[in-house]
N, C-alpha and C positions, 0 to 999 in steps of 0.2 A: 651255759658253761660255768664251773666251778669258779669262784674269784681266787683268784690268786693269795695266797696266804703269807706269803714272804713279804715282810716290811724292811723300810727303807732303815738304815743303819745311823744310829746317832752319834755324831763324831766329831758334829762342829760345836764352839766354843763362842762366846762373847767374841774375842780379840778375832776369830775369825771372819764372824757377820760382819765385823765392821770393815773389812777388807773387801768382802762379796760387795758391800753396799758402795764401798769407795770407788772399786772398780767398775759397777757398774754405770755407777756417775760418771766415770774417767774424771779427775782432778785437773787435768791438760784438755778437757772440754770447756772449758771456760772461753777459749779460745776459737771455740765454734760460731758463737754465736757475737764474740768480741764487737767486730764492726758495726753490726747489724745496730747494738744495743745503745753504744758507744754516742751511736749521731742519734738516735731517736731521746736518749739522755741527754742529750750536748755536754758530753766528757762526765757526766757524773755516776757510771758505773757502779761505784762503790755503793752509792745510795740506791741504787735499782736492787742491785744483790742482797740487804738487809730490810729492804719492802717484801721482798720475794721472802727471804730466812722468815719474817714474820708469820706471814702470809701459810707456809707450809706447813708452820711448826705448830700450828692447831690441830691440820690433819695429822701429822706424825703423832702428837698426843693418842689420837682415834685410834690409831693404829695399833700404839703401845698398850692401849685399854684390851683391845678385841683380841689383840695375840696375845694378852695374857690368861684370857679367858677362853677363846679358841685356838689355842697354837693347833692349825690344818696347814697342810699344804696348799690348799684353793684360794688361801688370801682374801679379797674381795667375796668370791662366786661362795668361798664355806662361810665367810659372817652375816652377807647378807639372808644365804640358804638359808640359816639356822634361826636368821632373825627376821626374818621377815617371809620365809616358806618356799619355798621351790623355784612357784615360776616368776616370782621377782627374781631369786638367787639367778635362776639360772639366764634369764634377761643379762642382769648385772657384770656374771662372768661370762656370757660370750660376747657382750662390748666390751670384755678388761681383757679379751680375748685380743683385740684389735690394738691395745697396746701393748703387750708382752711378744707377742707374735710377732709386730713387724719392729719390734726392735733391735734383735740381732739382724734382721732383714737392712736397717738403714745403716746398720757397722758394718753389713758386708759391702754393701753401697759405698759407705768411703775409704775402707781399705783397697777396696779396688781403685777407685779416682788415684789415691793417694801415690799408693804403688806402681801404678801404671804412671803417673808422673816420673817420678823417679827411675822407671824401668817401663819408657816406654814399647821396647823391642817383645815385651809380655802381653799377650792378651788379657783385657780386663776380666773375659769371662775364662779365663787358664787363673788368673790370682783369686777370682772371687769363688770358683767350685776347692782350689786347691786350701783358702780358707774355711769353708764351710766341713770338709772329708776333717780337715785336722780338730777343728773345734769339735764337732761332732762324738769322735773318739776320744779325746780325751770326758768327753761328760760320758759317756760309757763303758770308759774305766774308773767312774766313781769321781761324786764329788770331794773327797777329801783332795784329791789331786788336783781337780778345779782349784779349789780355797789355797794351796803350794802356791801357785801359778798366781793364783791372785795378789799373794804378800809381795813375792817377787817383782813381779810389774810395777802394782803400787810403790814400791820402794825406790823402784828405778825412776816415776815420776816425781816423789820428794826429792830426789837426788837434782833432779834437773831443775824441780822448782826451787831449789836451794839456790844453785847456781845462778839463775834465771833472777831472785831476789837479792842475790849478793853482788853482780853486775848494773843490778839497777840503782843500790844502793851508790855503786861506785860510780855511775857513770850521771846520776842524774840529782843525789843527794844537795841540795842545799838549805843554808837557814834561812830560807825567804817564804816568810809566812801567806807570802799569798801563792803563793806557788802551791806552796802544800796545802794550804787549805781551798784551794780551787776544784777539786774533784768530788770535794764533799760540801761544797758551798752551792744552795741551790737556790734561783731566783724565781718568785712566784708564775712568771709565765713560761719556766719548764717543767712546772710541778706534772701536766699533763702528757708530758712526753714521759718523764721517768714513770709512770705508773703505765702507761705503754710496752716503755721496755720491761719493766718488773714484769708482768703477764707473760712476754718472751719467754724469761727466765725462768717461771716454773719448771721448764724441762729439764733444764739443767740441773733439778735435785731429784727427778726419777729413780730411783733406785733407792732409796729409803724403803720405799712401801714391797721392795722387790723382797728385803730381806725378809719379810714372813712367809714368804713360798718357803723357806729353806725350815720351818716350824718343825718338820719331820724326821730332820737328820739334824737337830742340835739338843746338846745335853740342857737338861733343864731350861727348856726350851720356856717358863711362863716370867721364868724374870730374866735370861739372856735377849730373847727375841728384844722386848721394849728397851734395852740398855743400849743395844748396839742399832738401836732406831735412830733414839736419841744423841748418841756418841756418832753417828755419821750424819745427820743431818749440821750438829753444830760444827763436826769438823772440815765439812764440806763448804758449808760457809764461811766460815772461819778463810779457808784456802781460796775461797772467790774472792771475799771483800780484798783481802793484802794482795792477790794477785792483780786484781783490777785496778787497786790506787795506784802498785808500784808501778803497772803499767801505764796510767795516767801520767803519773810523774816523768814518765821516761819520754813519753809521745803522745803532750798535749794539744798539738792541731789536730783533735778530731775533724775537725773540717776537710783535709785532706780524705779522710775517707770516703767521701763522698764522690762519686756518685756507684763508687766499688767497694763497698763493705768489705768484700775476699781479701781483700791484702793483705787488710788491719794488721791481724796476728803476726802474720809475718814480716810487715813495716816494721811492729815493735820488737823484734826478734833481731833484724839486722840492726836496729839503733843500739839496744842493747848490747850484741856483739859480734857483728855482723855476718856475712854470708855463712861461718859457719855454725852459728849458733842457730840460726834458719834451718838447717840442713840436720843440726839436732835435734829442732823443734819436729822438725817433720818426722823422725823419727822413732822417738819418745810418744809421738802423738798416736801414729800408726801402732804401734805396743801397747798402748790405752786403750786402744777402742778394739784388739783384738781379746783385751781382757773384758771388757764388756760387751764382747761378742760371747765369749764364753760364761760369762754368767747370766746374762741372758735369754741365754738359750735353756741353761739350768731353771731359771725362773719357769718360763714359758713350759717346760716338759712336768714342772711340779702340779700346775695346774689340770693342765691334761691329764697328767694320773691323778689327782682331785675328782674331777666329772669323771672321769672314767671308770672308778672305785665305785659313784655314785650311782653310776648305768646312764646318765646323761649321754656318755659320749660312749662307746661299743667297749665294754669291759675286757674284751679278748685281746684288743690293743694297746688302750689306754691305761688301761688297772696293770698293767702286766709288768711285772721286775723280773731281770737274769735273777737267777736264784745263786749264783756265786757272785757274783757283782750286786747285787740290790740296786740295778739303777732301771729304769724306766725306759729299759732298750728300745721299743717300737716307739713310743712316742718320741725317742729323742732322732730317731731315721723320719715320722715324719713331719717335724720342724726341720732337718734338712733338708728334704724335699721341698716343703712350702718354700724355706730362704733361698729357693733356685731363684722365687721372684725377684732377687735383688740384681739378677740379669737384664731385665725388662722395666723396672719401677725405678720412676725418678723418686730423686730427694724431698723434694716437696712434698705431694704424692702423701709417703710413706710416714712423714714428719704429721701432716695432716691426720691420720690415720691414728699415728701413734696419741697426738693430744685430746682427740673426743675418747679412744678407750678411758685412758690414765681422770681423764676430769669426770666420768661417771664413776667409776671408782671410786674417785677419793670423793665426791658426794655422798655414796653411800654408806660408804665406811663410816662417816662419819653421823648420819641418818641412825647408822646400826648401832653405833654407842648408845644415842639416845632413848632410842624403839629398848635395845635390851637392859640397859641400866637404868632410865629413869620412867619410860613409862610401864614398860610389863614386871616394875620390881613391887612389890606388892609392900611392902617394909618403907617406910617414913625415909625420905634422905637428911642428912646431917648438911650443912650450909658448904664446906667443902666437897661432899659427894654431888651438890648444884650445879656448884663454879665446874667442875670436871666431868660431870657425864649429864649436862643438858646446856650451858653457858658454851665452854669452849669447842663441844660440838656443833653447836648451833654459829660459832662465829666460822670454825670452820664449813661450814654450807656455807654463807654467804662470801665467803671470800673466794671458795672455790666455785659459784657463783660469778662472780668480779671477774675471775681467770676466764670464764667459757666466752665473755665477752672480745677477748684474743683471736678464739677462734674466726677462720675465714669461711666466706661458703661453702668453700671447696668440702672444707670437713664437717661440716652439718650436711652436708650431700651424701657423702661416702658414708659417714656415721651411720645415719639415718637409713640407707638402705641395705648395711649390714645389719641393723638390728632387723631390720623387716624379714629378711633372711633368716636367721634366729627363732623368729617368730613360727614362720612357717614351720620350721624343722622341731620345734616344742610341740605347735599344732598337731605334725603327723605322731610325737613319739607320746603325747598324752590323749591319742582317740577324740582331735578339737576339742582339748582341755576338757574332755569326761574326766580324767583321771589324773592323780596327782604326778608330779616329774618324781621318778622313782630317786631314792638316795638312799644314805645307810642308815642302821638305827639308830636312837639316840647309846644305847649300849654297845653297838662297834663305837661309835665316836668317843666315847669313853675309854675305850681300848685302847684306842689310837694316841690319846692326848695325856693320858696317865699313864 
């Protein structure tokens, strides 16, 4: 069949990726993982979250390098391809598969929990398909209207974290030096717990590496992509660390948390301003994660039309754009078909699933700076071309390295026999590896990125 000739429309901007990327983080998920992090630091949060900011911001560099030189929609699955050949690429991006895939799958998981709390007289699987139809349609009336929806959101969670910091200020400020310096005050025998929780934390900046699926629909996409990398990973940070101290400040018996992490957020929610600033939280929160439901799933559908372009995955589906709308109709029906799993899949489950894709990823990414910049460059490097395409790629491998040691069984299990999966399905579409995984040529991809 003919490949589809309609290209996707470029329309986003810097100030927008940083909102795709904001939202997909959710800025009010900090609060996700609050308890969990909170007792395994013994109240020192703030310093988990800037081990973690370090820690990422090697790979985000990777990132910035590769989308400046590959701006594709395939992200991981197109740098590796390119750099390293087919049936590594294509390895690569059906495990980056398992992270993009089931993560609007675990927003629709806790929008239903959430809502269903709130309204329980609704069934969770009436909230969680009534999610899925709406998010859906809107990415197939076009991501510009996605990125709308994005600002908005986001806006409405600064609005809350304003408040949120301006009650804390009120309610917990004082000049007692050990107070404030307790939350960043760390004693040599919890150094092993905060590097505990930092590994938690990784997830919590997801959505950095999402922004370069969107490589395809932004203007001047070789020096926006790596701006608005860089611009959401620090401002993402930036909004953990101050979130986490003021909340420190406000509701320092982490001990109380124990032996129920769940409450945390909301413990420090009533202290701050009580039952009804809880009831905003829950709110605001549910509005966050339906914006990174929505991006998402944009992410997840850019790849898929990637392999699909490429004939990895069936071109007549995946390659395929409305020709008035320029979006990725069939693939974006079926990521909502797959997100029905979020009917049946616990949280765990899916969270598991989601951190072995995201950690082979960003290993490779970072592999792939190296492979295309420092070793296949046939031309001398300059001692700054060292430090940045073979030093801080190589630290990021080892750190993201450091991270896989988080992982639990569970997700070396599941990982593990999704890639085997993959494998076989390579197997049958290269005749047992007779022949190479078909892609496009190096002159379409040129079409594509110029």
């Amino acid at each position: 069949m003919q490949q589809n000739t309609v290209h996707m429309k470029r329309v986003l901007t810097t100030p927008a990726l940083v909102f795709f990327g904001l939202a997909y983080m959710v800025p009010l998920g900090i609060f996700t993982t609050y308890g969990q992090v909170t007792v395994l630091s013994e109240g020192h949060l703030p310093i988990a979250y800037l081990i973690t900011l370090a820690a990422v911001f090697f790979t985000a560099m990777s990132y910035c390098r590769m989308t400046s030189e590959l701006p594709l929609a395939g992200s991981a699955y197109s740098y590796v391809q390119k750099t390293f050949g087919g049936t590594l690429g294509f390895l690569v991006g059906w495990a980056q598969l398992l992270d993009y895939l089931f993560l609007p799958i675990i927003n629709y998981i806790a929008i239903g929990i959430f809502v269903h709390e709130a309204f329980p007289n609704i069934p969770i699987y009436v909230i969680i398909c009534s999610t899925i139809t709406i998010v859906s349609l809107m990415n197939i009336l076009g991501i510009k209207l996605v990125s709308s929806m994005n600002m908005l959101i986001i806006l409405m969670q600064i609005v809350f974290i304003a408040i949120f910091l301006y009650l804390s200020v009120k309610t917990s400020f004082v000049l007692d030096a050990d107070a404030l310096l307790a939350p960043i005050t760390v004693l040599s025998s919890q150094v092993s717990g905060l590097f505990a929780g930092a590994a938690v934390l990784c997830l919590a900046f997801l959505g950095f590496d999402a922004i370069s699926t969107m490589a395809e629909e932004t203007k001047d996409a070789r020096s926006a992509l790596p701006k608005a990398i860089l611009y959401t990973v620090f401002i993402a940070g930036t909004l953990f660390v101050v979130i986490s101290y003021s909340a420190h400040l406000v509701y320092p018996m982490w001990q109380e948390f124990i032996p129920n992490t769940d409450i945390a957020s909301l413990a420090v929610m009533k202290q701050v301003g009580g039952a009804m600033m809880a009831s905003s939280f829950i709110t605001a929160y549910v509005i966050g994660v339906f914006a990174s439901a929505m991006t998402s799933q944009a992410s997840i559908v850019r790849i898929f039309y990637a392999m699909g372009r490429d004939g990895v995955l069936p071109r007549s589906i995946f390659a395929y754009l409305h020709p008035r709308l320029n979006t990725p109709v069939y693939s974006i029906i079926f990521v909502a078909i797959a997100s029905l799993l979020s009917l049946v899949l616990s949280l765990s489950m899916v969270a598991s699933m989601i951190s072995f894709g995201a950690l082979i990823a960003f290993t490779f990414v970072n592999l792939s700076v190296i492979k295309h910049f420092y070793i296949d460059r046939k031309a001398p490097l300059d001692n700054t071309k060292i430090v940045t395409c073979l030093i801080m790629p190589s630290t990021g491998v080892v750190l993201t390295l450091w991270l896989w040691t988080s992982l639990d069984a569970e997700a070396f299990k599941v990982g593990l026999w999704w890639l085997a999966a993959g494998a076989v399905y390579l197997a049958l579409l290269t005749h047992g590896f007779t022949r190479r995984p078909p892609a496009i040529s190096d002159d379409e991809t040129n079409m594509i990125i110029n």
